[in-house]
FILO-948818 format. One line per 3 residues: for each residue x, y, z of C-alpha. Coordinates in steps of 0.2 Angstrom, whole numbers, plus 2048, in hexadecimal, padded with zeros to 3 digits. Layout:
BEGIN
X/Y/Z  ...
***
This chain:
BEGIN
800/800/800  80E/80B/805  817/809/7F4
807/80C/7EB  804/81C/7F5  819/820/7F0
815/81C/7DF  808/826/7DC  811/836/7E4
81F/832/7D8  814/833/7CA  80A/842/7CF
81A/84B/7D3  822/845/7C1  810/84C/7B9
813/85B/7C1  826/85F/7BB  820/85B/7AA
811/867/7AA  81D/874/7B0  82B/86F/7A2
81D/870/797  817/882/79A  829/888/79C
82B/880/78C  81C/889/784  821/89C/78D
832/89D/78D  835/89F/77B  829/8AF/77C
832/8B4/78C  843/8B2/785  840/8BA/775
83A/8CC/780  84B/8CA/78A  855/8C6/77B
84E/8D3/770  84B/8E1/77D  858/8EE/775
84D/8ED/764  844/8FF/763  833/8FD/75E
831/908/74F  826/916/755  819/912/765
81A/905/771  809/8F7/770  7FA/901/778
7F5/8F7/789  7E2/8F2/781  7EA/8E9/772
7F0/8DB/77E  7E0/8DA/787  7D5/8DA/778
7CF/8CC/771  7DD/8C3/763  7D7/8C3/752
7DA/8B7/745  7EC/8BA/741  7ED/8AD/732
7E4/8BC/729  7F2/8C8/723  7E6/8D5/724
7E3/8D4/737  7F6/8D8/73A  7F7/8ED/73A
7E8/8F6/73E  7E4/905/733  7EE/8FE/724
7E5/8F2/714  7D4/8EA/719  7D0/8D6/713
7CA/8DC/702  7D9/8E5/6FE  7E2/8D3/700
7D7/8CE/6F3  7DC/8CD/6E0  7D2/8C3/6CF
7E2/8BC/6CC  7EE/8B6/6D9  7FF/8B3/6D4
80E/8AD/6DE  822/8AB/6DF  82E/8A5/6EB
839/8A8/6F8  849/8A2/701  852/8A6/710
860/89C/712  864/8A1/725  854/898/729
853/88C/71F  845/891/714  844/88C/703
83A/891/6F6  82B/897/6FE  81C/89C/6F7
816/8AD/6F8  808/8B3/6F1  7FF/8C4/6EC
7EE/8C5/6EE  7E5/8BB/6FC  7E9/8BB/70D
7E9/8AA/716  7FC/8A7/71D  7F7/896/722
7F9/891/70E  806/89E/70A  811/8AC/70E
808/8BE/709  80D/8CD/700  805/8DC/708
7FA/8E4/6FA  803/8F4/6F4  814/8EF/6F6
820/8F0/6E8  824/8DF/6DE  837/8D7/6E2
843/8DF/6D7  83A/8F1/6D6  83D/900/6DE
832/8FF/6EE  830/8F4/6FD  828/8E5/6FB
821/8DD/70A  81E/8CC/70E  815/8C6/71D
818/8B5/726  810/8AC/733  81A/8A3/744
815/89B/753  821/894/760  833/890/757
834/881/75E  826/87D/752  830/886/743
82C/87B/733  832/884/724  826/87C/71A
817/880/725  811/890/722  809/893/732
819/88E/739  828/897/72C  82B/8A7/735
82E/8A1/743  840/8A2/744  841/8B4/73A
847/8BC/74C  856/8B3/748  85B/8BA/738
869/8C3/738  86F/8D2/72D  877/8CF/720
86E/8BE/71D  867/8BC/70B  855/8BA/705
854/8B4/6F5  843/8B7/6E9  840/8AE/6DA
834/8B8/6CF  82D/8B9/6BE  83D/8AE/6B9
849/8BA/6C2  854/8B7/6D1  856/8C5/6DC
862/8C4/6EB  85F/8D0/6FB  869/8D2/70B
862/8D7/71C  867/8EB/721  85D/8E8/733
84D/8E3/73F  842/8EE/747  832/8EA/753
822/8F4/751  811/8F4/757  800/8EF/74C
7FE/901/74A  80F/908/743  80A/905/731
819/913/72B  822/900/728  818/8FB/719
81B/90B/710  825/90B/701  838/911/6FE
83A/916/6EB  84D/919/6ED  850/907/6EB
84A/8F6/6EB  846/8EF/6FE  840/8DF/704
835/8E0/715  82F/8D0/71F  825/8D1/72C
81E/8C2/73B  816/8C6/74C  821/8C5/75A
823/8BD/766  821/8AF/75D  813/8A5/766
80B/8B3/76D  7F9/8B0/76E  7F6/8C2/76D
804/8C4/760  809/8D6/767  818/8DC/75B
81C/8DC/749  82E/8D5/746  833/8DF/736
842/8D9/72B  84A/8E7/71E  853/8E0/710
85B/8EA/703  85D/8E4/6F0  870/8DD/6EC
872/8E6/6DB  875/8D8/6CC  887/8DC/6C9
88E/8DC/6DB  882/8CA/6DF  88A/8C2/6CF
89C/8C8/6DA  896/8C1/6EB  891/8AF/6E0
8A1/8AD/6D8  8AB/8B0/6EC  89F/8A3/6F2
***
């Protein structure tokens, strides 16, 4: 009876370790992401307080992710065409993104607007992420959630209308659901913007994790191919 009784205070004592890895296991990445990233400025205002209590909407919609920017129907196009994306740093190849529709569970999202790759602009492409230790670069509700990690001067390579175009990260910056200044575009040359929320797993998905890359002009990638 006594070894019963033992046994079943091991048990409950090993079910509660586990619930308590478990949960840490769950937190920690969002926990550790706000330590690590703490010296990243947020581009303008700080998240207002009612956004966290609020109720979450559905972030698979792109259109849900800044408030005050495109509406669903701006997502919306007769013809939806796509191309692909790579980022070698985490392991993502060939993506798909697409222009026109706004459903980041099948794809990743170009913000209606934004410039196409290779023109003079800023095109923007959204992704969605949930907690990195779930990161699957071929799930699309999972493939951003590693882009905290990337660092600059990693490459993001777009394959589109039959052209390769090569660009290399200039810097990250957090910002709220409100600072939209980050979708606008930059005519003086050709810039690459991804964007996740962050911290990845963050039921309330508080922050935008932007991603600047700058075009590598043909003539100096053809250089950086032939060192490599």
């Amino acid at each position: 009876m006594k070894k019963k009784k033992l046994l079943i205070r091991i048990l409950a004592v090993i079910s509660g370790v586990s619930g308590v890895v478990i949960l840490g296991a769950i937190i920690w990445p969002m926990i550790s992401y706000d330590i690590s990233n703490s010296k990243l400025t947020s581009y303008l205002s700080p998240v207002p307080q009612d956004n966290l209590v609020s109720q979450s909407p559905d972030f698979t919609k792109a259109s849900n992710w800044f408030a005050g920017a495109a509406r669903e129907d701006d997502f919306k196009v007769s013809n939806v065409s796509f191309y692909n994306i790579s980022i070698p740093a985490l392991k993502i190849d060939q993506a798909t993104v697409a222009i026109g529709g706004e459903d980041l569970s099948k794809s990743l999202i170009q913000y209606p607007g934004t410039a196409l790759p290779g023109k003079n602009g800023n095109a923007v492409i959204f992704g969605h992420s949930i907690l990195p230790q779930f990161f699957n670069p071929k799930d699309y509700l999972a493939i951003f959630s590693t882009l905290p990690t990337i660092k600059v001067g990693d490459k993001v390579i777009v394959n589109y209308d039959g052209i390769t175009f090569r660009y290399q990260v200039e810097n990250t910056i957090e910002v709220s659901p409100s600072d939209i200044q980050v979708l606008e575009q930059d005519v003086s040359d050709s810039f690459l913007t991804l964007v996740t929320c962050v911290p990845p797993g963050h039921p309330l998905k508080p922050k935008r994790l932007v991603v600047r890359a700058r075009l590598i002009p043909f003539g100096k990638e053809t250089s950086d191919v032939s060192r490599n």
